[in-house]
ZADOSE-748290 format. One record per residue (C-alpha): residue in one letter; x, z, y. Coordinates in nm, 3 decimals. Example, Ala and Ser with C-alpha at 12.3 -4.5 7.8 and 13.67 -1.06 7.14 Angstrom:
<pts>
r,px,pz,py
a,1.230,0.780,-0.450;
s,1.367,0.714,-0.106;
</pts>
This chain:
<pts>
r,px,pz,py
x,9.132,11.074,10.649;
x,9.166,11.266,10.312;
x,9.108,11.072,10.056;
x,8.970,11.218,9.679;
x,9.262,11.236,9.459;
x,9.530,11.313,9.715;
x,9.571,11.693,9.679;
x,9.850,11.884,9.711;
x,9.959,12.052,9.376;
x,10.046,12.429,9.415;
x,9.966,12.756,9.638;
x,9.738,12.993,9.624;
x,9.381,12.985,9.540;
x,9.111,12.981,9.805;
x,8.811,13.210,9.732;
x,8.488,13.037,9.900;
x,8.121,13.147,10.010;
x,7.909,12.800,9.945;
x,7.582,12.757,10.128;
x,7.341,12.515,10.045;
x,6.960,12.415,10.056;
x,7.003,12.241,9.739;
x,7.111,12.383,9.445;
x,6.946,12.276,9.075;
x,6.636,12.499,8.932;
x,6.442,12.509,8.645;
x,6.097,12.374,8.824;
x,6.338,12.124,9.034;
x,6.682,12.033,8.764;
x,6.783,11.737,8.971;
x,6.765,11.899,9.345;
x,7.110,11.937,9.461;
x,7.274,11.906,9.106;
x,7.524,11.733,9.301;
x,7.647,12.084,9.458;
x,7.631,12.249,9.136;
x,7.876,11.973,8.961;
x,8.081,12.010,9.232;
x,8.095,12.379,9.243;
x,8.136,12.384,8.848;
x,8.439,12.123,8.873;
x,8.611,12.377,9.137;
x,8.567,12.653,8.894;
x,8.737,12.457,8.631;
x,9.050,12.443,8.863;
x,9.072,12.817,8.972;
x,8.838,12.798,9.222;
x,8.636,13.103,9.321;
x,8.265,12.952,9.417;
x,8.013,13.191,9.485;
x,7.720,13.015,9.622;
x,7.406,13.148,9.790;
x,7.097,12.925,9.844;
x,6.892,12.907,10.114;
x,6.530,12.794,9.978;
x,6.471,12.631,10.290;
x,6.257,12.305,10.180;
x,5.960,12.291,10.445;
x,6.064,12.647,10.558;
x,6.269,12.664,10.882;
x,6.217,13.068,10.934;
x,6.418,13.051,10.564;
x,6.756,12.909,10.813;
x,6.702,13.266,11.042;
x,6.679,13.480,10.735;
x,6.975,13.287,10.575;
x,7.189,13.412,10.908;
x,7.151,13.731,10.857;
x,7.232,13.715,10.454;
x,7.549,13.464,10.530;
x,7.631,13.776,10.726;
x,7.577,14.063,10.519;
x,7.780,13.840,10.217;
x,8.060,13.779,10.443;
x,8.103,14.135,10.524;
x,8.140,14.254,10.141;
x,8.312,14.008,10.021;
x,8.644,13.907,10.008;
x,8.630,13.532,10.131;
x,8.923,13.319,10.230;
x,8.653,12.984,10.371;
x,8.285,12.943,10.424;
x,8.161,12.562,10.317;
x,7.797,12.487,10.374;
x,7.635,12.202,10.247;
x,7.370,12.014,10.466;
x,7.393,12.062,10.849;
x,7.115,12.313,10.870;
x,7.330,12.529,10.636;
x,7.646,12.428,10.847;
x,7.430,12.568,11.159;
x,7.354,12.861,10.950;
x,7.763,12.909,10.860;
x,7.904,12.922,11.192;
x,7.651,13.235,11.332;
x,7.938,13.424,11.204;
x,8.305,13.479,11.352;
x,8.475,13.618,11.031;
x,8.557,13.355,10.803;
x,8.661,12.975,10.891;
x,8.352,12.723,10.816;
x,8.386,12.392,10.638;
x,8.038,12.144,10.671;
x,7.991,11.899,10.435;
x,7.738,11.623,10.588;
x,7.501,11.502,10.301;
x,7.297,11.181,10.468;
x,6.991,11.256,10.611;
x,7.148,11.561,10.808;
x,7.342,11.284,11.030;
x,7.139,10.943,10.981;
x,6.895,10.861,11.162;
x,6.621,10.583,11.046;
x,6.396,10.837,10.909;
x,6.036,10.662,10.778;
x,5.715,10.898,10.760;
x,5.481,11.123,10.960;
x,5.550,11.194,11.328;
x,5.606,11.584,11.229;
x,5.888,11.470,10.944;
x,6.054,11.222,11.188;
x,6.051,11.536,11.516;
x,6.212,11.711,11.199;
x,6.452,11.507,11.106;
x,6.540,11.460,11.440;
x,6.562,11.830,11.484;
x,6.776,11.913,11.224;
x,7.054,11.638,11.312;
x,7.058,11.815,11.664;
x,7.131,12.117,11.502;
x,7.374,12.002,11.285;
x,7.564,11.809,11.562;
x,7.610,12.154,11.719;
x,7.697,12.308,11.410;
x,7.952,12.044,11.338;
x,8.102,12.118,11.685;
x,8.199,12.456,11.651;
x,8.265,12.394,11.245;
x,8.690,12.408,11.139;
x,8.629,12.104,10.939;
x,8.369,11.869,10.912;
x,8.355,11.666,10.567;
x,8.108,11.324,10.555;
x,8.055,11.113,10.310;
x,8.100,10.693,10.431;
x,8.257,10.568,10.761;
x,7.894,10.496,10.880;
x,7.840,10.857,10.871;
x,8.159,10.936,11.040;
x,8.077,10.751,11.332;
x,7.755,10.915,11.361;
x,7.963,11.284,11.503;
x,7.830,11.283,11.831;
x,8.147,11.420,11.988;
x,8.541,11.361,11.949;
x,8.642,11.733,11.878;
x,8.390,11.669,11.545;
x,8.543,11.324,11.427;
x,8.877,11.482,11.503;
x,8.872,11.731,11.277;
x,8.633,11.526,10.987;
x,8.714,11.386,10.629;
x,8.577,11.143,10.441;
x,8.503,11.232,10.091;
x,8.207,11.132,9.855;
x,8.028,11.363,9.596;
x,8.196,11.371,9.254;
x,8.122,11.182,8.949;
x,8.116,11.276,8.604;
x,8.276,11.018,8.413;
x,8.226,11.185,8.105;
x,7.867,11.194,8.143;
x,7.798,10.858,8.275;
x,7.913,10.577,8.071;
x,7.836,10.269,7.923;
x,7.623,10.239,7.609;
x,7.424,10.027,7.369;
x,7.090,9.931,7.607;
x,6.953,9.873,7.303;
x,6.991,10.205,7.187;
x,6.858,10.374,7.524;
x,6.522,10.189,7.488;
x,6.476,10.297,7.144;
x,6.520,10.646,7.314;
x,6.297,10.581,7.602;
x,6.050,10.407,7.416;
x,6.105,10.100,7.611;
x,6.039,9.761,7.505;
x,6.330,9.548,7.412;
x,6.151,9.240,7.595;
x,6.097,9.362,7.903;
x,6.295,9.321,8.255;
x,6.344,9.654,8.372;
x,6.444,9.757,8.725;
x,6.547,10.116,8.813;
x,6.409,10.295,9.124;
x,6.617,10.638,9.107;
x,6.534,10.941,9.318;
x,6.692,11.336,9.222;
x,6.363,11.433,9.461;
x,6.076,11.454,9.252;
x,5.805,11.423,9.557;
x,5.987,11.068,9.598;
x,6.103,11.107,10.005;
x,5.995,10.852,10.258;
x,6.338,10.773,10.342;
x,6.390,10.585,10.035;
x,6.081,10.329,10.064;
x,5.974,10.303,9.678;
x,5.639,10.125,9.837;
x,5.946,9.857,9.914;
x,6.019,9.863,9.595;
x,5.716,9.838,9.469;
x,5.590,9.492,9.660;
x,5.990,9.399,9.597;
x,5.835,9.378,9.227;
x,5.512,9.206,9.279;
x,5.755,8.892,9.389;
x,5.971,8.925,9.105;
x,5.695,8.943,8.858;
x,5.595,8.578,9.012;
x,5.928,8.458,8.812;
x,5.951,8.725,8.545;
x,5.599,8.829,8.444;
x,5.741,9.073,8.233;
x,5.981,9.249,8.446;
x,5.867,9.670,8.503;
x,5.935,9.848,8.761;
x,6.037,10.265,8.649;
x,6.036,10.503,8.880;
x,6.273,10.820,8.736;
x,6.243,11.063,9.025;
x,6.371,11.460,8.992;
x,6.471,11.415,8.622;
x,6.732,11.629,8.453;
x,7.125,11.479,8.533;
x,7.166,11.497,8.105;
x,6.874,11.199,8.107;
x,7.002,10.969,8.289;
x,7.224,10.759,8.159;
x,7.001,10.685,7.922;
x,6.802,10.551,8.216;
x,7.103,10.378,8.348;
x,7.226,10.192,8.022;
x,6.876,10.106,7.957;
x,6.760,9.938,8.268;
x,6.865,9.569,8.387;
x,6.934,9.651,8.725;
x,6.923,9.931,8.985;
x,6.708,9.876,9.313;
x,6.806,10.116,9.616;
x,6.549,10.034,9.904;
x,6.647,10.319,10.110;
x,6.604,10.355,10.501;
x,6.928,10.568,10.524;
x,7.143,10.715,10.258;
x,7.537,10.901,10.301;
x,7.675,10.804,9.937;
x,7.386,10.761,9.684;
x,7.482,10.946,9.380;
x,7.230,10.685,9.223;
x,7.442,10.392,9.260;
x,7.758,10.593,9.163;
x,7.634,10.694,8.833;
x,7.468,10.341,8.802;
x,7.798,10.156,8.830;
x,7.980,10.396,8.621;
x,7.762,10.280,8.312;
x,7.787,9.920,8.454;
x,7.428,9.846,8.560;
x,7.417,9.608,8.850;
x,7.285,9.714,9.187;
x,7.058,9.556,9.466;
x,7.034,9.808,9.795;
x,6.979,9.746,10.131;
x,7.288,9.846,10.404;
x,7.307,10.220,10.425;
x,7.565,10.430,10.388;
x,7.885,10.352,10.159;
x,7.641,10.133,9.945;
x,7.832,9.815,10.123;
x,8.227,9.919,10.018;
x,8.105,10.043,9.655;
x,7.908,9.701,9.570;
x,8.196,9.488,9.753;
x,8.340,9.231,9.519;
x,8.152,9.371,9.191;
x,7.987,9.063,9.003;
x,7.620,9.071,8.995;
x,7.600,9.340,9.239;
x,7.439,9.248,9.609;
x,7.371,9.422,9.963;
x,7.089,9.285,10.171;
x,6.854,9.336,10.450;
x,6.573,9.539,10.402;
x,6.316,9.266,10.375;
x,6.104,9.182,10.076;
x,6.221,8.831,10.070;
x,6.599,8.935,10.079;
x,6.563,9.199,9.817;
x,6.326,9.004,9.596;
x,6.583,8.695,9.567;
x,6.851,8.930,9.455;
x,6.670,9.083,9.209;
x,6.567,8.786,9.069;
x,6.913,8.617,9.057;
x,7.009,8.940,8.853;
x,6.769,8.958,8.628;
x,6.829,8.570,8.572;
x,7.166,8.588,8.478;
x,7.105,8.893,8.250;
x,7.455,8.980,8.293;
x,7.594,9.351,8.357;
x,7.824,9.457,8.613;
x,8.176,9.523,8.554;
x,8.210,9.828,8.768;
x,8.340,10.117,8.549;
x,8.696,10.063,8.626;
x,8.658,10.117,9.019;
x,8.464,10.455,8.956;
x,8.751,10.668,8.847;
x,8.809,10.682,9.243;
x,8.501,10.906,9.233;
x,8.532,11.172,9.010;
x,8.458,11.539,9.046;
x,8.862,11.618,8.904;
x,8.973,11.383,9.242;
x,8.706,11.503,9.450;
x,8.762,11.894,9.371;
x,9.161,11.804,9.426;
x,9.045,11.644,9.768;
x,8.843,11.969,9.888;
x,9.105,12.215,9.760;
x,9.348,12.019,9.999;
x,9.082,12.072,10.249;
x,9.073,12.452,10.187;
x,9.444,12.468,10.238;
x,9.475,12.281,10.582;
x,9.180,12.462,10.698;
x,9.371,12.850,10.600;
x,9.684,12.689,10.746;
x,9.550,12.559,11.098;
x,9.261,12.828,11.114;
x,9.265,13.088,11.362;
x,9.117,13.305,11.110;
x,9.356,13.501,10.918;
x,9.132,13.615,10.642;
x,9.457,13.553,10.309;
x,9.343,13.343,10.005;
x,9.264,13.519,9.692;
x,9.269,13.444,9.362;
x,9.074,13.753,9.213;
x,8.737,13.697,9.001;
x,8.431,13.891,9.132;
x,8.175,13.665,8.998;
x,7.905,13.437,9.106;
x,7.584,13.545,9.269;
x,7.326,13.268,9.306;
</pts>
């Protein structure tokens, strides 16, 4: 497994295509911000990202059009790797045979547990079908827990996958005065407040918030007071406002890969109850006031409370420097390299600038 952080210093600069379904805009600033960090942090190094988008949200026929323009970008530019984000993307990355193809698994392209309408779940189910074939014919699969590793239907896949998480901006989420974040929220200094954090503003049914919401109705049997807020889709630059103002954050999610959410929670200390999904399990282990149930009310409920009794933060900032974009970006440039060194593509790495076309 590659782990973030241990890149090899040295050689030449890859020059990569990205392709992704999510990427931030101005209607939707938290949708795929995650990419965007990431593809800003590989800049920093030396790294040529250009990135084209697929605006494929509710629009399959978007994936056949995106073919045909992975294509046409491949043939005029000068690209050493292809790296697609989401599976669909991945499936869309390796209709091509010039350029070796990178897929980096975000959650709900692999894990299944999917809550909602019959037509979301035949969907879902769709799109992890065509992912697992995507992932087969992929150079290098990247995922982001051991849970989703282990969800690669075949060997070839698992063989050739890495484990690394979405990068964290340390800068940008730290502690601070929670006192000072209500005053800027216009919260009340009185209240218990839990956290329900979503970067989808139409609040997916994946992550349960109707969970969360009759998680609250027991809590408020012990802590009248206590408020449940709901931040969904909000700009990255607001929240850790949100984050340093809050008493705890509540994950209630059916499935997750590595929730950015409880990353950038524990950076600015907040405690965390979630259910089991994803990485959720090895981030929370052995942090004080932190806890992983089952997704029952009951479970969830008695957690929160405890939290919210102790009124005690988490001391969690220290273990997040494992996740930041610098070690993450070192970890994916290593990936680059093996990839141009095992591929049988012999496309060269270059280092010259032609800008970004989004």
């Amino acid at each position: 497994m590659v782990g973030a952080g241990d890149a090899v210093v040295g050689g030449p600069m890859p020059r990569v295509l990205v392709v992704s379904n999510m990427y931030p805009t101005k209607e939707a600033p938290a949708f795929g911000k995650f990419v965007e960090s990431q593809v800003e942090a590989l800049r920093k190094l030396g790294c040529e990202q250009d990135v084209l988008v697929i605006q494929g949200k509710n629009k399959f026929t978007k994936y056949l059009s995106g073919i045909f323009a992975v294509r046409r970008r491949v043939r005029r530019g000068c690209y050493s790797h292809l790296h697609a984000y989401y599976g669909l993307c991945g499936f869309v990355a390796v209709c091509q045979n010039a350029l070796p193809v990178i897929i980096t698994f975000c959650g709900s392209d692999l894990n299944r547990g999917f809550a909602g309408r019959r037509k979301a779940r035949v969907r879902s189910l769709v799109i992890i079908a065509l992912g697992q074939l995507a992932a087969l014919r992929a150079d290098l699969c990247i995922v982001r827990s051991r849970e989703m590793l282990s969800r690669l239907r075949w060997f070839k896949a698992r063989e050739r996958a890495r484990i690394i998480t979405s990068g964290l901006d340390l800068q940008k989420f730290s502690p601070s005065s929670q006192a000072e974040a209500r005053k800027r929220l216009g919260w009340s200094l009185q209240s218990r407040i839990v956290l329900f954090a979503c970067a989808d503003a139409a609040l997916p049914a994946v992550k349960r918030p109707e969970l969360a919401k009759a998680v609250m109705e027991e809590v408020r049997r012990r802590f009248p007071q206590a408020e449940l807020k709901i931040v969904a889709g909000r700009p990255q630059e607001e929240l850790p406002d949100y984050y340093s103002a809050a008493d705890l954050l509540l994950l209630t999610s059916a499935s997750e890969g590595s929730p950015n959410v409880v990353k950038e929670a524990l950076a600015c200390n907040l405690p965390v109850v979630s259910t089991r999904v994803g990485d959720v399990p090895d981030l929370l282990a052995g942090l004080e006031n932190c806890h992983v149930c089952q997704a029952d009310l009951e479970a969830l409920s008695s957690k929160v409370i405890e939290v919210l009794a102790t009124g005690v933060r988490t001391n969690s900032r220290h273990r997040m420097s494992a996740y930041s974009l610098e070690r993450t970006s070192s970890a994916l440039l290593d990936v680059y390299r093996e990839v141009s060194s095992q591929s049988r593509f012999h496309t060269g790495l270059t280092s010259s600038a032609e800008g970004s076309v989004r």
